[in-house]
C-alpha positions as CSV (number, residue, x, y, z in Angstrom):
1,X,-34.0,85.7,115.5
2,X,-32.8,85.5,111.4
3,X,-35.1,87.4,109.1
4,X,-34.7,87.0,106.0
5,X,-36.8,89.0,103.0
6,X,-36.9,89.9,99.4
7,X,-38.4,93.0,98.2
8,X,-38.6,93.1,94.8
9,X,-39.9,95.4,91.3
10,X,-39.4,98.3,93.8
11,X,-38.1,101.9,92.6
12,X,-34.6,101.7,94.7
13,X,-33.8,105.4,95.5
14,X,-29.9,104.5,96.1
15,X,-27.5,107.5,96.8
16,X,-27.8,109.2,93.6
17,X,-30.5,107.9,91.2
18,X,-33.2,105.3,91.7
19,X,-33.3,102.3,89.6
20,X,-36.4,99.4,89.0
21,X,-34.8,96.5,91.4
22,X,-34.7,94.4,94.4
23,X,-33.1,94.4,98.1
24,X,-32.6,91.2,99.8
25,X,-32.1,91.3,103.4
26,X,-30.4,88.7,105.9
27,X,-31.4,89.6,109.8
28,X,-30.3,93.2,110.4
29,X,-28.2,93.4,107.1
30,X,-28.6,94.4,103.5
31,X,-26.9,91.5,102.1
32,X,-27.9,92.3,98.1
33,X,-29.4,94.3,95.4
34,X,-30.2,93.8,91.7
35,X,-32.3,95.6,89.3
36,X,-34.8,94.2,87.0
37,X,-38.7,94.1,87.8
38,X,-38.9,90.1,88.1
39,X,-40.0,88.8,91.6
40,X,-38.2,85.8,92.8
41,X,-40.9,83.1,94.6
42,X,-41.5,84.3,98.0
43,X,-40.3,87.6,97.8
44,X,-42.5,90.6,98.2
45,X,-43.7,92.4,94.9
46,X,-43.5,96.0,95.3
47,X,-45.3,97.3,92.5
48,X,-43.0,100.0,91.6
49,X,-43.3,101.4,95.0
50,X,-40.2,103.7,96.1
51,X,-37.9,101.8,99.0
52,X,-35.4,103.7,100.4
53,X,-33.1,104.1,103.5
54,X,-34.7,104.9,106.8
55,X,-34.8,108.6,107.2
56,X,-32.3,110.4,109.9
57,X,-34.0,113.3,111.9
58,X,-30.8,115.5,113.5
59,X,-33.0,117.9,115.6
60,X,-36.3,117.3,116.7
61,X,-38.7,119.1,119.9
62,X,-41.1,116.4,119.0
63,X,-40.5,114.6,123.0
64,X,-40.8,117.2,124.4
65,X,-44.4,117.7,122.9
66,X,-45.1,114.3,124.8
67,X,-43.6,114.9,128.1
68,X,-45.6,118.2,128.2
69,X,-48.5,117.8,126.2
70,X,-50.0,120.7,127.7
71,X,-48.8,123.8,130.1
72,X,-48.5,122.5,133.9
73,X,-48.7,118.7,132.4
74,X,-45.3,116.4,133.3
75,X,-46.5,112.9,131.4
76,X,-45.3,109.8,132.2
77,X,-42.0,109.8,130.9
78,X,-41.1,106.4,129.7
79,X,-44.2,106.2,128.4
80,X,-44.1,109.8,126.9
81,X,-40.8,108.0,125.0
82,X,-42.6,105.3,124.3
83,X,-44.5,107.2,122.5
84,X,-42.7,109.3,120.9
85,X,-40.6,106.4,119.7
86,X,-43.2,104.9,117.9
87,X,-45.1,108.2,115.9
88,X,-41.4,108.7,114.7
89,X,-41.1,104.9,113.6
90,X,-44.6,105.3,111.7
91,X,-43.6,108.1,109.5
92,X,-40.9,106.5,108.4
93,X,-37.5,107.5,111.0
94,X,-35.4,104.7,111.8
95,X,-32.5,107.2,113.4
96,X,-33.5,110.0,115.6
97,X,-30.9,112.6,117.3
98,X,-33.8,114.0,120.3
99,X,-32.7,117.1,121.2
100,X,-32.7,117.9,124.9
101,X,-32.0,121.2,126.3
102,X,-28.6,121.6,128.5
103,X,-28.8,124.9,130.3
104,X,-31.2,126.4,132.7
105,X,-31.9,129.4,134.6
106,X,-32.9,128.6,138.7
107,X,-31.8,131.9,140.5
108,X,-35.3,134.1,139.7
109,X,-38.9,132.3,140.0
110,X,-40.2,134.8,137.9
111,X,-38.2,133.1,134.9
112,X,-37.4,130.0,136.2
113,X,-37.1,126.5,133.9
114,X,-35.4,123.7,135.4
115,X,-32.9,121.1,134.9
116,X,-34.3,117.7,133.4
117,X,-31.7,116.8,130.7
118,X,-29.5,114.5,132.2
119,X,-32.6,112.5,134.1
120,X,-34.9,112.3,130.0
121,X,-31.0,111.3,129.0
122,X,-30.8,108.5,131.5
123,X,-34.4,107.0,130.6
124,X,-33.7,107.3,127.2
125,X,-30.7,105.0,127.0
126,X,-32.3,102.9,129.7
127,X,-35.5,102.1,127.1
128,X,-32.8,102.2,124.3
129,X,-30.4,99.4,126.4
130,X,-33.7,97.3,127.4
131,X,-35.1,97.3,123.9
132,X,-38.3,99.3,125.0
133,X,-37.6,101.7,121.7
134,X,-38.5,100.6,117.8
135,X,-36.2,103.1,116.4
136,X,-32.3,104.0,117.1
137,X,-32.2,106.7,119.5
138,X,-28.9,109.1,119.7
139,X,-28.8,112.3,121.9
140,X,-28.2,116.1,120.5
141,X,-27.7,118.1,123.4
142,X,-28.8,122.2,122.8
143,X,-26.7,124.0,124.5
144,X,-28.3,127.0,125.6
145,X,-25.6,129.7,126.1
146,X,-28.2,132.0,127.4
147,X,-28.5,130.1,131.1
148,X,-27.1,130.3,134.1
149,X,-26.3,126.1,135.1
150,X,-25.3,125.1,131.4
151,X,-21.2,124.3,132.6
152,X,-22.6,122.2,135.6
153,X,-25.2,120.4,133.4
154,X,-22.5,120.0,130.6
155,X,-20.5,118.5,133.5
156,X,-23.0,115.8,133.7
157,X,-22.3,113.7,130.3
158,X,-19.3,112.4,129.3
159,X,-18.1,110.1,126.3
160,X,-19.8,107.2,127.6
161,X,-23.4,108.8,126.9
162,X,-22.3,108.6,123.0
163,X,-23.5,112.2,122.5
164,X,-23.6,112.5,118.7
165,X,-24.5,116.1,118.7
166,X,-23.9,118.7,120.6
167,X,-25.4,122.5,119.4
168,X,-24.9,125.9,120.7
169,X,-28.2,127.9,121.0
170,X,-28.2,131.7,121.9
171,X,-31.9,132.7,121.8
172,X,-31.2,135.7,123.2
173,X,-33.7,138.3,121.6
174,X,-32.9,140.8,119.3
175,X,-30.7,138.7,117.1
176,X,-30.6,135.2,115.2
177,X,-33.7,133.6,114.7
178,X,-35.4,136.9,116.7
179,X,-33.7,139.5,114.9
180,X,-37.0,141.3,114.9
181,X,-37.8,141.9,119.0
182,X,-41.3,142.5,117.9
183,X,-41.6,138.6,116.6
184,X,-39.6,138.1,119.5
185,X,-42.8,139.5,121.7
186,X,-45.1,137.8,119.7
187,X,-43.8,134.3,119.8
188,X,-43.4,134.7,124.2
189,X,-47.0,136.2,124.5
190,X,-48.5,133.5,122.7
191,X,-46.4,131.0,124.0
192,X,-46.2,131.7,127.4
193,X,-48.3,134.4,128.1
194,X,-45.7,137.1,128.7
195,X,-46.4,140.6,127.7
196,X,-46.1,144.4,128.8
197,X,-43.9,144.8,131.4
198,X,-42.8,141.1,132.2
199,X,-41.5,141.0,128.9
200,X,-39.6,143.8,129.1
201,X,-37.9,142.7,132.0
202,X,-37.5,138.9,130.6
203,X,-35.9,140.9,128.1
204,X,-33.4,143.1,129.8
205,X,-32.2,140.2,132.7
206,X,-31.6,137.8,129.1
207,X,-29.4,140.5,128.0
208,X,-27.3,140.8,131.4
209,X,-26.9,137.3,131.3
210,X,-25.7,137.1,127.8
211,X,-23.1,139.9,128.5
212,X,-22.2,137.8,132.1
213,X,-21.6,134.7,130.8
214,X,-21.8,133.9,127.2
215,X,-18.5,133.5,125.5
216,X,-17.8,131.3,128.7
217,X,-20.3,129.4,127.3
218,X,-19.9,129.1,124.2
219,X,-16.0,128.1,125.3
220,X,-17.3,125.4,127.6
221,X,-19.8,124.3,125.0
222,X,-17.2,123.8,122.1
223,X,-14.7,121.8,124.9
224,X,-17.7,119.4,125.9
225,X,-17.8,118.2,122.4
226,X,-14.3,117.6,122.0
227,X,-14.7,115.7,125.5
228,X,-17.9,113.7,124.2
229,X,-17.2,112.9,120.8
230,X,-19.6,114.9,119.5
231,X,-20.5,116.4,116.3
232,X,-20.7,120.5,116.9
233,X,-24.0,122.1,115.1
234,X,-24.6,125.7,115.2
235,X,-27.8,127.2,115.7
236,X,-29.9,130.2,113.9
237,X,-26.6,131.8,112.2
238,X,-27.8,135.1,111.0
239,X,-24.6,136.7,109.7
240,X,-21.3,136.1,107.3
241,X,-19.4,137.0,110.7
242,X,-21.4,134.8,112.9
243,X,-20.8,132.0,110.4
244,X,-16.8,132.4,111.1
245,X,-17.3,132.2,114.6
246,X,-19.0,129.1,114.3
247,X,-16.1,128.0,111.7
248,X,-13.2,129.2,114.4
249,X,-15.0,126.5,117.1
250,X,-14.9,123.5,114.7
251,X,-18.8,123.6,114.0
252,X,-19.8,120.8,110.5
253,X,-23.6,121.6,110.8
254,X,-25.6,124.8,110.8
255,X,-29.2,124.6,112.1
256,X,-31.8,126.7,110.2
257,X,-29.6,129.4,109.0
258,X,-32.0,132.4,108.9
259,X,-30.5,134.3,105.4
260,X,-29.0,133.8,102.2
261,X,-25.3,135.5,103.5
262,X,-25.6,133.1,106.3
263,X,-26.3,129.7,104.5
264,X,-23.8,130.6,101.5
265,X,-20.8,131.4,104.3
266,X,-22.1,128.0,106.0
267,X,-20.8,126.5,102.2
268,X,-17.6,128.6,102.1
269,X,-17.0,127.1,105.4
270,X,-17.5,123.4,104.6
271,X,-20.3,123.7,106.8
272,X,-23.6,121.7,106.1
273,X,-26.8,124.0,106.2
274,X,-29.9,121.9,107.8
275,X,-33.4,123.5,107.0
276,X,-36.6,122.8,108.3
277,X,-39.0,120.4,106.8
278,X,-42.2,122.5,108.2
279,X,-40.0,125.6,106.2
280,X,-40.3,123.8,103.1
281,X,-43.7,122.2,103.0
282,X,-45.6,125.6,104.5
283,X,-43.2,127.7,101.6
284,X,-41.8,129.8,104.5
285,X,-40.4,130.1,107.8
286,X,-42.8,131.0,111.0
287,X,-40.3,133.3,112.3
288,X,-40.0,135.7,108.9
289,X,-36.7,134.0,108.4
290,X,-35.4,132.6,104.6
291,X,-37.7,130.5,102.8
292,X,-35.7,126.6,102.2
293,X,-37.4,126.5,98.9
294,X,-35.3,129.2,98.4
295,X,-31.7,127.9,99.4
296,X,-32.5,124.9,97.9
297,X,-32.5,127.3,94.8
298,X,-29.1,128.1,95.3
299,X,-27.9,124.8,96.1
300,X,-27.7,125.8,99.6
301,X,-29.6,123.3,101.1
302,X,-28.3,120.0,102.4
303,X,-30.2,118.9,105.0
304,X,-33.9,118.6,106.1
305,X,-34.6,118.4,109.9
306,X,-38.5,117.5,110.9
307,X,-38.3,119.9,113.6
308,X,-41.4,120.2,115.4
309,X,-43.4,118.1,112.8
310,X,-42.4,114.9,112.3
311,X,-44.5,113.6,109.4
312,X,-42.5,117.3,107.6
313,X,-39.0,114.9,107.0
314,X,-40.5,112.3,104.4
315,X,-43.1,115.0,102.6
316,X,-40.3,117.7,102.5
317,X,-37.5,115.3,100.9
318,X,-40.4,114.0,98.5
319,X,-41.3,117.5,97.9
320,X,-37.7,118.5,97.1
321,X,-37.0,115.6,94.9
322,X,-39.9,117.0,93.1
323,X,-39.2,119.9,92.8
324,X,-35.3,118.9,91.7
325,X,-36.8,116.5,89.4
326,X,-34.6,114.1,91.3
327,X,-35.5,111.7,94.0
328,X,-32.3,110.5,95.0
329,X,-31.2,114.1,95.4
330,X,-34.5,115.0,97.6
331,X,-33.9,111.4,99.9
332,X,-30.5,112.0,100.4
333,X,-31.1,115.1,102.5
334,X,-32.6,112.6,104.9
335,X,-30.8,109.8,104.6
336,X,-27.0,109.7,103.4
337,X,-25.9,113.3,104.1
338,X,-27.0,113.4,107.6
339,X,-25.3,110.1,107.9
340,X,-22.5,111.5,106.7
341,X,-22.4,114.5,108.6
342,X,-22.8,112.8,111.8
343,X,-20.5,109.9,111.5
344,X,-23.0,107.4,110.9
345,X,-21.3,105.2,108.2
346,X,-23.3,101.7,108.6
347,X,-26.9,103.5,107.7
348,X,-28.4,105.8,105.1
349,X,-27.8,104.2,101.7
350,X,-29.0,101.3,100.3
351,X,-25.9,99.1,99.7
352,X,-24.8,95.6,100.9
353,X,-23.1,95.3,104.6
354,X,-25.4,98.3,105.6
355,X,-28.0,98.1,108.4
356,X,-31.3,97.1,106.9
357,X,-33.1,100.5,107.9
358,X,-35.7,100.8,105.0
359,X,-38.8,102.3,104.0
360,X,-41.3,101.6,101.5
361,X,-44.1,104.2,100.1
362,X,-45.6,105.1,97.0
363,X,-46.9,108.8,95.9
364,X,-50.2,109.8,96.1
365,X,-51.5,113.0,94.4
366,X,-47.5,113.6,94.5
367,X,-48.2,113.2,98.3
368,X,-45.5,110.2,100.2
369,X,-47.9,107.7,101.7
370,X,-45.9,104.8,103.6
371,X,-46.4,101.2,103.4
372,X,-43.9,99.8,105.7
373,X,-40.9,100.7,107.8
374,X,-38.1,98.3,108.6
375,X,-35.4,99.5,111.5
376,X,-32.6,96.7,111.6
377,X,-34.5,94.2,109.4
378,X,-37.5,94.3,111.8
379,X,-40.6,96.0,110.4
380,X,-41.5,98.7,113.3
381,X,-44.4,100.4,110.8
């Protein structure tokens, strides 16, 4: 069905400034924009209110929240998609990468979690393919190196599943984003009630199976990429000389980089450091690692993932912009640079030909509070 739709006296945030105009969109396209505050008859007066591209989230645990919404719980899954879908469409996301974990560990009960990426994979597309979903859906496989089935489940996708990212994860303790065993402890006892001498153990059998099989993984990992199609993305770089391995296997994103040396060898490398939106609006990582506020001090900051909050992507780029004292700047780390980075070239600016993924808010006590969300010209929010 045609839609077509002015909005007008709007504060365009385009790719690097915003400018008092208009957008005019035909169906699923941007098909103009001019600048001015009139407001032709029929069109929609903005008021000044910011309209910008839909946001991009590259890495989010926010469906996994909904399939287990508690310990023991499996929910529905197409609803738990559903779902999930449409909280991501009402703060604003019109392009979602949901990360699913490839890599499991079957052998020992005691430490057990199971296969399920290929089957979430499978009902994703099917909802995306039957128009069940509001938003654009991609998959971002994490790769956990520390596993014992991750070739097999690699095994399982191939080019047709239009993988767009695929990341290599090592959490094994004692380095990366647990450089600190103690936090390490911490973090399993409270999330999973492992402590004394069950953690010690967890610990010691992740560390056998890091030695066993890890830079098989990590080998496998890189070539399943290549295979897909797939943007590589590393994970939790701690180190200049991690950084260079990451460069050696091809890798154009760096998740949450944990230090200064790491994120400025990530720029050396012409390799995009992402950062957590929950980072930047708490002032501070959970984990004890850098601050984003502070490599976005040094320029070090490219990207802003929502993580495991996703109302944090449109506050943290607002934040940013504010704290750059430019808007365009802040937006674009959620709109044209991870469009960029991830081959995306019909989405993320405002500019004619482009998909018509928009959103529309207007600050609040300096706080982003949407009025409306458009995902291929259709209003989802």
């Amino acid at each position: 069905m045609t839609q077509d739709f002015i909005l007008a006296n709007a504060t365009l945030v385009l790719e690097t400034e915003t400018v008092r105009g208009s957008i005019s969109i035909n169906n699923d396209r941007i098909v103009a924009l001019d600048t001015g505050t009139a407001v032709p008859v029929g069109a929609e007066d903005c008021e000044g209110d910011f309209v910008a591209p839909g946001l991009i989230e590259l890495h989010t645990d926010n469906l996994e929240r909904h399939i287990h919404p508690r310990p023991k719980v499996d929910w529905p899954h197409q609803a738990a998609i559903v779902a999930h879908d449409a909280e991501l469409a009402s703060v604003g996301i019109t392009t979602v990468f949901d990360a699913i974990r490839v890599g499991s560990i079957v052998s020992d009960a005691g430490k057990k979690y199971g296969k399920y990426a290929r089957q979430i994979a499978n009902e994703i597309l099917s909802m995306r393919d039957h128009g069940g979903l509001k938003i654009s859906h991609h998959l971002h496989l994490r790769a956990e190196v520390c596993s014992e089935t991750l070739i097999e489940e690699l095994a399982e996708f191939g080019p047709e599943d239009r993988v767009g990212i695929v990341s290599l994860m090592d959490h094994t303790p004692g380095q990366r984003q647990f450089s600190d065993i103690e936090k390490y402890r911490i973090y399993m006892n409270g999330k999973y009630g492992l402590a004394g001498q069950a953690f010690e153990e967890y610990v010691e059998f992740l560390y056998g199976l890091r030695a066993k099989v890890g830079e098989v993984h990590e080998r496998a990992t890189v070539d399943a990429a290549r295979r897909y199609g797939a943007v590589l993305a590393s994970h939790d770089d701690t180190t200049a000389t991690q950084v260079a391995v990451s460069a050696g296997y091809g890798i154009h994103l760096a998740e949450f980089p944990t230090t200064v040396e790491a994120a400025r060898a990530c720029h050396q490398n012409d390799i995009a450091n992402i950062m957590g939106g929950p980072n930047l609006v708490r002032g501070g990582s959970h984990s004890g690692n850098v601050a984003a506020i502070d490599l976005a001090d040094l320029d070090l900051l490219d990207i802003i993932s929502s993580d495991y909050v996703p109302a944090s992507l449109l506050l943290g780029a607002v934040q940013l912009g504010q704290h750059w004292g430019d808007m365009a700047k802040g937006l674009a780390t959620v709109t044209s640079t991870p469009a960029k980075m991830t081959n995306l070239h019909d989405r993320g600016r405002l500019a004619p030909d482009l998909q018509a993924d928009l959103i529309r808010f207007r600050l609040t006590e300096g706080v982003p509070a949407l009025r409306a969300v458009w995902s291929k010209g259709q209003r989802v929010a």
